[in-house]
ZADO-1210 file (C-alpha; in nm, 4 decimals, padded with zeros to 6 digits):
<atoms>
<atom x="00.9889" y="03.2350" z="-05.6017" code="UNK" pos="1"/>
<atom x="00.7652" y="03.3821" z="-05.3437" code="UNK" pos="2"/>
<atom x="01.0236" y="03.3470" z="-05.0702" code="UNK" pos="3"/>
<atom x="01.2720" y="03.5281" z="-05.3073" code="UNK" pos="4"/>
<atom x="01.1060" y="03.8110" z="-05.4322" code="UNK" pos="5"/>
<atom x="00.9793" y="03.8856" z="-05.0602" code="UNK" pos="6"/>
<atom x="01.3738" y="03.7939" z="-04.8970" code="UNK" pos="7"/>
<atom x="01.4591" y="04.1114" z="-05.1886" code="UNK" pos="8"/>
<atom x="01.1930" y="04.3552" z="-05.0698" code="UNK" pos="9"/>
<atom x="01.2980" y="04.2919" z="-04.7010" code="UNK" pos="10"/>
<atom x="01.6698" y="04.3960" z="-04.7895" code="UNK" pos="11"/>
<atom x="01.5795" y="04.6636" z="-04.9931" code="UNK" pos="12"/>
<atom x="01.3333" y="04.8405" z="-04.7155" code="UNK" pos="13"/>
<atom x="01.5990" y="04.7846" z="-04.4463" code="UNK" pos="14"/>
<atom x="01.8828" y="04.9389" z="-04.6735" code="UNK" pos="15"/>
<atom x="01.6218" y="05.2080" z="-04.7811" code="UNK" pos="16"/>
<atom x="01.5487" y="05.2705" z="-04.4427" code="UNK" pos="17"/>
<atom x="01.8499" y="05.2970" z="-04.2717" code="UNK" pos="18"/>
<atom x="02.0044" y="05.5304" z="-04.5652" code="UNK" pos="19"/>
<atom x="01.7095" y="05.7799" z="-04.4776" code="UNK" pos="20"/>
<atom x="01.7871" y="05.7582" z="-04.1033" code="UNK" pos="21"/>
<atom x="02.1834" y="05.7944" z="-04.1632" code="UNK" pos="22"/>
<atom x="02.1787" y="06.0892" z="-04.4222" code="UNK" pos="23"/>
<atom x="01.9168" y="06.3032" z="-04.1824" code="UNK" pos="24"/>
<atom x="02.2071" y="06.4910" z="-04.0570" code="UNK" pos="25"/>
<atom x="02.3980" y="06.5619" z="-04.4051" code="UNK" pos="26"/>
<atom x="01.9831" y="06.6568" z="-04.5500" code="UNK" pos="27"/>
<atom x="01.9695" y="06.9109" z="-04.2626" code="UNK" pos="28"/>
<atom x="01.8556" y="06.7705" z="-03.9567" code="UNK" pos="29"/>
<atom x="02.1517" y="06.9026" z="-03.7411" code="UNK" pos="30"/>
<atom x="02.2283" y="07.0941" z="-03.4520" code="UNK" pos="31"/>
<atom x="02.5088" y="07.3289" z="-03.6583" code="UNK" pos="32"/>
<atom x="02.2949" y="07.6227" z="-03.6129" code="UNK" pos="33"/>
<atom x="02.1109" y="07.5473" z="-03.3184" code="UNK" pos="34"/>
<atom x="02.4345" y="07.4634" z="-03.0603" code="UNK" pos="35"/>
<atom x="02.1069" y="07.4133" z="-02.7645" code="UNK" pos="36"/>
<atom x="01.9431" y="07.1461" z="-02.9716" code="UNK" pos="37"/>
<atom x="02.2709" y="06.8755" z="-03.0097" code="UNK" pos="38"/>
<atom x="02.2736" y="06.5832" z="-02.8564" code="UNK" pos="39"/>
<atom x="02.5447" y="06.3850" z="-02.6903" code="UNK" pos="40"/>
<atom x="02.6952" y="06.3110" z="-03.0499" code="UNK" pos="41"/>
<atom x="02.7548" y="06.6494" z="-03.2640" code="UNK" pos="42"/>
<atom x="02.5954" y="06.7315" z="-03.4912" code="UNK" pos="43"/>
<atom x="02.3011" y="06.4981" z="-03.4463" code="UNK" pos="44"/>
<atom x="01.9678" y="06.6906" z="-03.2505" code="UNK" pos="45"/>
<atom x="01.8446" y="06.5621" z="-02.9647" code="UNK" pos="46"/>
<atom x="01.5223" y="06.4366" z="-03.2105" code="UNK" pos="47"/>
<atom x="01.7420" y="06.2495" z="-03.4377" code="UNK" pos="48"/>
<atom x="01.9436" y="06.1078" z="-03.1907" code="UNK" pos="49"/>
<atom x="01.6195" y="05.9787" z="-02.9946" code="UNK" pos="50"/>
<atom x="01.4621" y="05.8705" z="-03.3361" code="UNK" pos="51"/>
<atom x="01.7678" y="05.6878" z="-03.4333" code="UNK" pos="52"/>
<atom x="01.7564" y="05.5332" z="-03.0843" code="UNK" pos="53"/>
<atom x="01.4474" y="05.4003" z="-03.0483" code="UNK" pos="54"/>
<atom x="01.4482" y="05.2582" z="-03.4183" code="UNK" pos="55"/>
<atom x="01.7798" y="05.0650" z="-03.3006" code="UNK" pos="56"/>
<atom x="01.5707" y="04.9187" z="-03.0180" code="UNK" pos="57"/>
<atom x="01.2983" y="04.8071" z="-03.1956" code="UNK" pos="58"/>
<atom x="01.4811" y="04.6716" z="-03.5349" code="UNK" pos="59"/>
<atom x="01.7228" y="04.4719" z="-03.2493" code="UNK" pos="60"/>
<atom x="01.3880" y="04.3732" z="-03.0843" code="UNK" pos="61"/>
<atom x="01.2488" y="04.2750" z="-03.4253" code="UNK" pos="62"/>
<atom x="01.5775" y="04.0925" z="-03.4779" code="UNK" pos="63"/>
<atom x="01.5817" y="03.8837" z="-03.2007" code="UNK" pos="64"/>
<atom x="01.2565" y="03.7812" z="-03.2441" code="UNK" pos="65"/>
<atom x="01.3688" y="03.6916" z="-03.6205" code="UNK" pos="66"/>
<atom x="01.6570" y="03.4893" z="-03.4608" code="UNK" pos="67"/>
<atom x="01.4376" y="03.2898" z="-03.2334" code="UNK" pos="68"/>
<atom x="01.2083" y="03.2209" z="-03.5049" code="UNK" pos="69"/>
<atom x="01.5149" y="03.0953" z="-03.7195" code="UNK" pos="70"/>
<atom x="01.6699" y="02.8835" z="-03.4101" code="UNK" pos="71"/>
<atom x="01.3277" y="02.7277" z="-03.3786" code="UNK" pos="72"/>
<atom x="01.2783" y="02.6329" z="-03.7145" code="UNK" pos="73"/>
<atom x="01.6248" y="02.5022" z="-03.7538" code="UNK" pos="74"/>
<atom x="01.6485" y="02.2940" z="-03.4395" code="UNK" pos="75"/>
<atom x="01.3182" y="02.1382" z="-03.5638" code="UNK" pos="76"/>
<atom x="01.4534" y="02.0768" z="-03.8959" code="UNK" pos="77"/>
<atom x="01.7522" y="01.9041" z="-03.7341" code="UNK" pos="78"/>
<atom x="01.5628" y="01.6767" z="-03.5439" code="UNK" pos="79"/>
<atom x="01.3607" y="01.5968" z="-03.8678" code="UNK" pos="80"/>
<atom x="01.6950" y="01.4990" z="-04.0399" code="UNK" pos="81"/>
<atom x="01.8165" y="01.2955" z="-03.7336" code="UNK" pos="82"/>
<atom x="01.5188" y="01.1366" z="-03.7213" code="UNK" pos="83"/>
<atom x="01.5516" y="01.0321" z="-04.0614" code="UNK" pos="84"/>
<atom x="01.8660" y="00.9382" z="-04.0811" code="UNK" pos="85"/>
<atom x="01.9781" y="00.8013" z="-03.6962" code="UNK" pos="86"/>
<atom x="02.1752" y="01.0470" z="-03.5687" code="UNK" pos="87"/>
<atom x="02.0517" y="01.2224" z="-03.2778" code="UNK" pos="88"/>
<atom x="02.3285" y="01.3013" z="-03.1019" code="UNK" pos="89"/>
<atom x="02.5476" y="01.4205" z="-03.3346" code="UNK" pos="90"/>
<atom x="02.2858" y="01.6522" z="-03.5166" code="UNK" pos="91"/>
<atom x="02.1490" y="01.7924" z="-03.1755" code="UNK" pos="92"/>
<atom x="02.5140" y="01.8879" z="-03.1051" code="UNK" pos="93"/>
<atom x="02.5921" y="02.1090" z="-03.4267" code="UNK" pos="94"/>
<atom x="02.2772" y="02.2455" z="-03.3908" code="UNK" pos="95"/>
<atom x="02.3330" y="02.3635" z="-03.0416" code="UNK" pos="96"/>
<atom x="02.6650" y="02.5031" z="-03.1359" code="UNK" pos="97"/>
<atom x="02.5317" y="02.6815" z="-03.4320" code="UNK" pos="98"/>
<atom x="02.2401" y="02.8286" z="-03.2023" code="UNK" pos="99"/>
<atom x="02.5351" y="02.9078" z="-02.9300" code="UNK" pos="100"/>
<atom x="02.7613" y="03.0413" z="-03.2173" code="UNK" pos="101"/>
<atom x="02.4447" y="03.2971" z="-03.3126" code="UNK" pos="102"/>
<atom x="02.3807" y="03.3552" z="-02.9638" code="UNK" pos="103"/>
<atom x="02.7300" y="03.4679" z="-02.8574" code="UNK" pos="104"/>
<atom x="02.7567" y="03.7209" z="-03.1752" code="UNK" pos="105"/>
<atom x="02.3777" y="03.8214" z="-03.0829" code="UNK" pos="106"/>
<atom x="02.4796" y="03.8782" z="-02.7244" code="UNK" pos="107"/>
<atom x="02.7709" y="04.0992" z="-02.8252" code="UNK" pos="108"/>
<atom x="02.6278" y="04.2942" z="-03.0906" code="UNK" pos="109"/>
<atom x="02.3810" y="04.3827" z="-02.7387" code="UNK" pos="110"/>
<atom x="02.6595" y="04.4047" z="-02.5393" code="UNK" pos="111"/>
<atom x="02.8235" y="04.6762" z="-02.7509" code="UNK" pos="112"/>
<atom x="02.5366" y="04.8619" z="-02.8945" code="UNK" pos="113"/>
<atom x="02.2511" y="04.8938" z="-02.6214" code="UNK" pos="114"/>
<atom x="02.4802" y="05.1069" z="-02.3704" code="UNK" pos="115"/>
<atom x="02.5214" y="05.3556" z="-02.6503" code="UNK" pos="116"/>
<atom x="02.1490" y="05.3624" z="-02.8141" code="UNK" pos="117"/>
<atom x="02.0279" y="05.3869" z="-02.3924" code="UNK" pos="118"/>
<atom x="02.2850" y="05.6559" z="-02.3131" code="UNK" pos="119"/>
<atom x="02.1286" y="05.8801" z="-02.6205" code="UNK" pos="120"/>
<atom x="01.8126" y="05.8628" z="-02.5333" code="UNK" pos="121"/>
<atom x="01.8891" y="05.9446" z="-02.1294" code="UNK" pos="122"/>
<atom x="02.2620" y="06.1962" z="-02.1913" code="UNK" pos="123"/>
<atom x="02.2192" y="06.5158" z="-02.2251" code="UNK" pos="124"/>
<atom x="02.5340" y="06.7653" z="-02.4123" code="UNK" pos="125"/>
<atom x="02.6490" y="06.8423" z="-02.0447" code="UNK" pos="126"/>
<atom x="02.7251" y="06.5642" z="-01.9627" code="UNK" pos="127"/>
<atom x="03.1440" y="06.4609" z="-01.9668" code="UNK" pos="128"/>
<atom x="03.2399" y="06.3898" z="-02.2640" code="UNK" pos="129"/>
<atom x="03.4040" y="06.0817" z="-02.1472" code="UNK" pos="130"/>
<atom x="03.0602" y="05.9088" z="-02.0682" code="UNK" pos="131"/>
<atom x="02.9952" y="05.9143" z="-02.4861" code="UNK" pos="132"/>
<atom x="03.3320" y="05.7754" z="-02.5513" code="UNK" pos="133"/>
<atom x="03.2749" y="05.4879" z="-02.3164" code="UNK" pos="134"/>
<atom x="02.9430" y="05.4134" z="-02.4492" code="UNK" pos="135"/>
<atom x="03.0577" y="05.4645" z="-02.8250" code="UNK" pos="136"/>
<atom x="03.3985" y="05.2894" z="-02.7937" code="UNK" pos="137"/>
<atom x="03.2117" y="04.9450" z="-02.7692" code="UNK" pos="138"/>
<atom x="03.0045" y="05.0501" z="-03.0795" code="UNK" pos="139"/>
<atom x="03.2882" y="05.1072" z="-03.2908" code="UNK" pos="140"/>
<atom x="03.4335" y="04.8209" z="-03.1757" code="UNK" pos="141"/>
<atom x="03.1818" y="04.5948" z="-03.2681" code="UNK" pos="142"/>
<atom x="03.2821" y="04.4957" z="-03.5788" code="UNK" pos="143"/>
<atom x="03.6256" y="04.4087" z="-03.4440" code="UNK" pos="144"/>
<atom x="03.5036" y="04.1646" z="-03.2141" code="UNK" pos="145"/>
<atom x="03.3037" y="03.9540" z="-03.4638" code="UNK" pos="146"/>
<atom x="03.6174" y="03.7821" z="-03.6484" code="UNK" pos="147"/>
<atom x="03.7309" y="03.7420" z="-03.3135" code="UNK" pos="148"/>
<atom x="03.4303" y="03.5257" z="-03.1518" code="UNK" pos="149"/>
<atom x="03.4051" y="03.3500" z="-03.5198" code="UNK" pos="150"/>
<atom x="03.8070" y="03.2238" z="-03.4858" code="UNK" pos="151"/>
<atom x="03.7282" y="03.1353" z="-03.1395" code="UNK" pos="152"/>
<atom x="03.4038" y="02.9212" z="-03.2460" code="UNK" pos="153"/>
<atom x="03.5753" y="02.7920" z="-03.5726" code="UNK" pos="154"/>
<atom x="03.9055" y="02.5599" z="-03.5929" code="UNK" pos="155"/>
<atom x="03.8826" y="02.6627" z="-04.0019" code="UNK" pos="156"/>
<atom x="03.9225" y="02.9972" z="-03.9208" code="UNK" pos="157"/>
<atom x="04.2055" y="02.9137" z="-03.6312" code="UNK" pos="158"/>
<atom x="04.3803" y="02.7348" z="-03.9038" code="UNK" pos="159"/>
<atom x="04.3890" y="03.0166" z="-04.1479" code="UNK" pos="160"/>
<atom x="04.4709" y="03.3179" z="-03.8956" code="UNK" pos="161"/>
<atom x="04.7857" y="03.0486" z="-03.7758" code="UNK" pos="162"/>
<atom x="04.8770" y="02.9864" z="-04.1232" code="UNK" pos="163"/>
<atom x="04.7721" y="03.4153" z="-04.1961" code="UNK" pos="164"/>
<atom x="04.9885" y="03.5388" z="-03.8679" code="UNK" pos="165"/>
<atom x="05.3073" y="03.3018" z="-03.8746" code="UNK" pos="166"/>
<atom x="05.3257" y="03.0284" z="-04.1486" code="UNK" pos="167"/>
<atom x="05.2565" y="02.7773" z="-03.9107" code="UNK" pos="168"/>
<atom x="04.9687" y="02.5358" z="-03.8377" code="UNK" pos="169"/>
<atom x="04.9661" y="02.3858" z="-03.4799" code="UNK" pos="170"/>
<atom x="05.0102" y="01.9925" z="-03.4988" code="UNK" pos="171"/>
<atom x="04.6315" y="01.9431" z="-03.3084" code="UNK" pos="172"/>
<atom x="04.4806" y="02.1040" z="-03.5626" code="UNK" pos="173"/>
<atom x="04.2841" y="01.8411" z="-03.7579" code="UNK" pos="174"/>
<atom x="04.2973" y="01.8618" z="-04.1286" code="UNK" pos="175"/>
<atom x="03.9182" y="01.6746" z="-04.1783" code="UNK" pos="176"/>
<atom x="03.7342" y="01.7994" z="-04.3998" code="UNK" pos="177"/>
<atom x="03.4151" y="01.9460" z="-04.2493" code="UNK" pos="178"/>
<atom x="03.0304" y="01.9807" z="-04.2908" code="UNK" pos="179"/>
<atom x="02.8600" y="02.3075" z="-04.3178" code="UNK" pos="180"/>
<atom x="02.6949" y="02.2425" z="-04.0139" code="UNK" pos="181"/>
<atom x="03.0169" y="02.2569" z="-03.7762" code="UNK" pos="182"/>
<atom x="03.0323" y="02.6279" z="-03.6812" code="UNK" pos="183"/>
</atoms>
């Protein structure tokens, strides 16, 4: 119950939170009368855009740290259930590809977001705009590239997009039924 209530406060402050840093713009915190105080992204101010910055740093920071915690704690839990049951190998082996599964999406959410958050705090509005789209393009991207590592990871979702994209399934795909620990 604990667990619960406190997994439903969590949400609700980051939700809270990042609805007060996204609407600071629309409540007034813009550059639209000010053109000498925008930032590399109209019409966010230079403050908002280094406040909105740095609290992308250290929520990612705070997430990683989450993640490793997580990993941790399920990699021990695996080894608890092998253990118990004789299966070491195969339960160290989903467990790694889980762990690589979160790692990869981890690595690319970096990939694609860092550039961007580092390149507000650093640009400055005279810069060409060409160095924002570069940095933003990734960004916006982002959430494009997730299905795509996920399909790559998981023959479930390879099965579906064939079957989704042209009616076919390929004959090595294996119709097993699988455990929610392959990822």
């Amino acid at each position: 119950e604990r667990t619960t209530t406190f997994t439903y406060l969590m949400l609700l402050a980051v939700w809270l939170t990042s609805l007060s840093l996204g609407s600071l713009p629309v409540a007034g915190w813009n550059c639209l009368e000010d053109e000498a105080t925008c930032s590399v992204i109209k019409p966010v101010t230079r403050n908002n855009a280094a406040v909105l910055s740095v609290s992308f740093l250290l929520i990612f920071a705070l997430m990683l740290q989450l993640y490793v915690q997580i990993c941790k704690i399920a990699f021990r839990h695996a080894q608890q259930i092998a253990v118990q049951y004789h299966f070491v190998a195969t339960s160290n082996t989903s467990t790694r590809k889980g762990i690589s599964t979160l790692s990869v999406i981890v690595g690319t959410f970096a990939a694609c977001w860092v550039p961007f958050s580092i390149y507000c705090l650093v640009a400055d509005p005279s810069y060409p705009l060409i160095y924002t789209y570069v940095t933003v393009l990734p960004a916006t991207c982002n959430s494009v590239i997730n299905p795509i590592i996920y399909a790559y990871r998981n023959p479930d979702i390879q099965k579906s997009l064939w079957v989704a994209c042209c009616g076919c399934i390929p004959a090595n795909f294996s119709f097993r039924p699988r455990s929610s620990s392959d990822v």
